[in-house]
N, C-alpha and C positions, 0 to 999 in steps of 0.2 A: 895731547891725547883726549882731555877731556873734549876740549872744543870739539875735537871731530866726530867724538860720540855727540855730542849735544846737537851737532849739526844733521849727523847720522838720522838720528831720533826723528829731527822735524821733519827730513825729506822724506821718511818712512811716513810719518804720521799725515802730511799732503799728499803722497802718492796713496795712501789709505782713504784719505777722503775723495779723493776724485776717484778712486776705482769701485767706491760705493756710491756715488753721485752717476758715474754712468752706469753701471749696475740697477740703479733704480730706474734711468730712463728706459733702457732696453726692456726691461722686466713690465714697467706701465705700459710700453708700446703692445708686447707681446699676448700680453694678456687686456688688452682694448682697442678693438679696431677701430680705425677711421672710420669716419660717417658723412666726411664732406666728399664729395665728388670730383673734385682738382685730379688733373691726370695725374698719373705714376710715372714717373720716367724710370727703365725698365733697361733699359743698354748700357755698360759699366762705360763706353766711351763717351756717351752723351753726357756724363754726372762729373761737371766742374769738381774742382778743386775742392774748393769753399763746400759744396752739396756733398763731398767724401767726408770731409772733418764731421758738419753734421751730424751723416750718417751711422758717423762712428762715436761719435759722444752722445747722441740723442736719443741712437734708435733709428729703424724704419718703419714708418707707415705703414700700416697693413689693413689694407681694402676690405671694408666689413662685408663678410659671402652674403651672397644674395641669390635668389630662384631664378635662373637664366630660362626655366622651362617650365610646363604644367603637366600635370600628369595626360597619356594620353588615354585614358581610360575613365569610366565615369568614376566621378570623386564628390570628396562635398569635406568645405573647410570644416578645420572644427579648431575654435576657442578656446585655452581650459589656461585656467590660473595656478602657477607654480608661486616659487619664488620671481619670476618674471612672467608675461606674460606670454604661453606659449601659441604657436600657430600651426594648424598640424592640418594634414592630407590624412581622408579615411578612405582607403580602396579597398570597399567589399567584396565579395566574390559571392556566387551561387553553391550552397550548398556546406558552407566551409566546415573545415577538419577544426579551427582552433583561429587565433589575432595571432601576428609578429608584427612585434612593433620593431619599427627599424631605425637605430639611432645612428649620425653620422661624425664625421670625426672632424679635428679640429683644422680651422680653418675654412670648411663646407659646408652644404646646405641640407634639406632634407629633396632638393633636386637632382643631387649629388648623387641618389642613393634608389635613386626610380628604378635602373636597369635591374637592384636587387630584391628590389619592391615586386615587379612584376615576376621574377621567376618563383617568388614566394604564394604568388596568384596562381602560377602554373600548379604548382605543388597542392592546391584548392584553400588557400589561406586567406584570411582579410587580411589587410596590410593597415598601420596605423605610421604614418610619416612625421614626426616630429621636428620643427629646426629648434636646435637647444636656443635657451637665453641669450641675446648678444647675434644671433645666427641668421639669415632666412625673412622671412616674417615677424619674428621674435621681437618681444621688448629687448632693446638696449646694446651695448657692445661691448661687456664685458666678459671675458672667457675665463674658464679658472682651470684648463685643462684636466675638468674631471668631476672638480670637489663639489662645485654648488650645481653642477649638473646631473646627480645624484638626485639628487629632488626631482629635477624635472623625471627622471626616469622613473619615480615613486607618483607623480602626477601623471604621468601616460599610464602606466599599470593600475592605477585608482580608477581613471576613466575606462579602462575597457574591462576589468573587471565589476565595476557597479551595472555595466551592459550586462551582466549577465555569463559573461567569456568565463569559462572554468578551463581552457585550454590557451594558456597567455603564453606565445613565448617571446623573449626579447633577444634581439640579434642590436651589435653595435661592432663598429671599426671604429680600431688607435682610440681616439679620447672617450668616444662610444661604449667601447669596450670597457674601458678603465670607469666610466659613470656607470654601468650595469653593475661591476666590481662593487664597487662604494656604495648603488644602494641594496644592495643585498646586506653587506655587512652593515649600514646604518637604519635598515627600516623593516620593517615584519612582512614583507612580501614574499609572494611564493608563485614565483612562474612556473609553469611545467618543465621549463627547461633553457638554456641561454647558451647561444652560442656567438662566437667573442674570438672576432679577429687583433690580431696585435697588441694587445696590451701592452704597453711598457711596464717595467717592474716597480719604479720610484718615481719623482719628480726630480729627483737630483740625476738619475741614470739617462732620463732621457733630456737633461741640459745638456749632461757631459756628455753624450753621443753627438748632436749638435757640433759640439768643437772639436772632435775628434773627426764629423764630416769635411771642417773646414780645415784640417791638420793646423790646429792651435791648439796651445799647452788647454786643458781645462783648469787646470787650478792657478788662482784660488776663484777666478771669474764665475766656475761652473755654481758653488759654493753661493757666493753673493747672488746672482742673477736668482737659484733657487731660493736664498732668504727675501728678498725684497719683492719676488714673485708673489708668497704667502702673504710677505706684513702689509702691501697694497690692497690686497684684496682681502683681508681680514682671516685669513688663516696659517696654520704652519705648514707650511711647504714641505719640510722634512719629513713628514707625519702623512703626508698624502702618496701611501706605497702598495698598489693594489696586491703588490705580493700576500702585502699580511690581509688586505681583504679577502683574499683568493680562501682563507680561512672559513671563512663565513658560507661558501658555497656547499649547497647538500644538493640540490638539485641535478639531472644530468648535464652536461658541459660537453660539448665541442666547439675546439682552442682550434686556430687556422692562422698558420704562420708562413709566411715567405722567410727562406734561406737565407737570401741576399737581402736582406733588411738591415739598414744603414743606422736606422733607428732606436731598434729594440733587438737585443743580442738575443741569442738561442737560448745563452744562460736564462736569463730573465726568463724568456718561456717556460725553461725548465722547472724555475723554482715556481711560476705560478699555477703549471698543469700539477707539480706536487703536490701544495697548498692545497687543490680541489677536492672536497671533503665529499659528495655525492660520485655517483656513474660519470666518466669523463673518458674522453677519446679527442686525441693530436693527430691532425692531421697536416702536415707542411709540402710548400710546393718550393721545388726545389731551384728553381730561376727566377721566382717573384721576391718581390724586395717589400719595402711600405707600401704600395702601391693598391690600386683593385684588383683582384684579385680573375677579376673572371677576362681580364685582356688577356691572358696567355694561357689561364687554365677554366676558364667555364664550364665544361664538359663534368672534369673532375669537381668541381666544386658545386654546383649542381648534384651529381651525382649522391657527392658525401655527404651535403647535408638533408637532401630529400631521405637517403639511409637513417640519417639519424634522426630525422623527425619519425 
């Protein structure tokens, strides 16, 4: 009896190290994109044997976004030093109401985010197009879904506010969102207002949705993957919950949710349109998932946020 505890013990205690050893690969992949140019091979039947084990102990490669396009409209780059260093699209307009600065979400670019840029023109706004840290333009390829992109979104609002803008509002999607979240609640700015598709509620809620897309147990994987996401990148993961940011808001807020979102539950939504401390208004599109939001419902989304401007 003893022996079989003692044996017990170690095969726990190896299957404990290896499910932390690839926990930290996946997690460094996730959070740092590739920067070589080697193709992807992208078809589960093309991907040997040997490239699945890999992919399953390693991690996947994940191709740092890049600007596939340029604005079609007159533009002029602009520069500005964050914690990385940022590269940004300024699309002025004739006459303007106020800046939106437009943050995009993770894994995308600030090219990503043109077709939202320009209805933000129609509405008579200058557009300020940033690609976070890691992104786009951007110094570097690291992402931290949210936490040290906070800054950069205290660095966009520093710049168009020192212009002179007393009408700043910030709009971001999924990681966007959740960076507008975080620097509200970590830094003394004050936009006239933010509007903030999908947020997820935690770091941990939006691992565990991940493996719930792929119908895999999440525990205890969800767990680790969220610890070693943090201690890589120099913060605590579990502590990165824009729920509890959602405190921090006084300003007005409109939240824009798709139904069918694989990603981020209704709940989540729930708790963080409660959270919102200022004037706030939900609006959800009832077939839209994670997704863009203006491929099924433009019309309506247009509509509701020109109201709420």
């Amino acid at each position: 009896m003893h022996r079989f505890l003692k044996r017990t013990l170690i095969a726990a205690s190896i299957l404990f190290v290896i499910m932390n050893m690839i926990a930290a690969f996946h997690a460094y992949k996730f959070t740092h994109f590739a920067t070589d140019n080697r193709r992807k091979t992208t078809k589960e039947e093309a991907i040997s044997f040997s490239e699945k084990c890999k992919i399953l102990f390693f991690g996947v490669d994940l191709p740092r976004p890049v600007n596939k396009m340029q604005p079609t409209v007159d533009y002029e780059t602009v520069l500005l030093q964050s914690n990385k260093k940022l590269e940004c699209w300024w699309l002025p307009t004739s006459n303007a109401h106020g800046t939106v600065i437009v943050f995009h979400g993770y894994g995308s670019s600030k090219a990503g985010m043109l077709d939202k840029a320009y209805l933000f023109r129609q509405m008579g706004y200058n557009v300020l197009l940033p690609d976070f840290m890691g992104s786009g333009g951007s110094e570097g390829n690291q992402t931290t879904i949210g936490y040290k992109e906070a800054e950069n979104v205290k660095t966009c609002y520093d710049y168009i506010h020192q212009k002179g803008e007393s009408d700043i509002v910030l709009f971001g999607t999924s990681m966007g969102a959740v960076s507008i979240l975080k620097a509200l609640h970590d830094y003394p700015i004050s936009p006239a207002s933010i509007i903030i598709e999908c947020p997820f509620g935690s770091t941990y809620k939006t691992v565990e949705a991940r493996f719930k897309m792929l119908h895999v147990p999440a525990f205890p994987m969800a767990a680790l993957l969220t610890f070693w996401g943090g201690a890589e990148n120099g913060f605590n993961a579990f502590k990165h919950n824009p729920t509890t940011y959602a405190q921090s808001v006084r300003c007005p807020t409109l939240l824009l949710y798709g139904e069918k979102d694989e990603k981020v539950s209704r709940a989540e939504i729930g708790k963080i349109y409660q959270n919102l401390q200022g004037p706030k208004q939900l609006q959800t599109f009832p077939e839209a998932g994670h997704d863009n939001y203006l491929k099924q419902y433009k019309d309506l989304w247009y509509e509701t946020v020109r109201s709420f401007l």
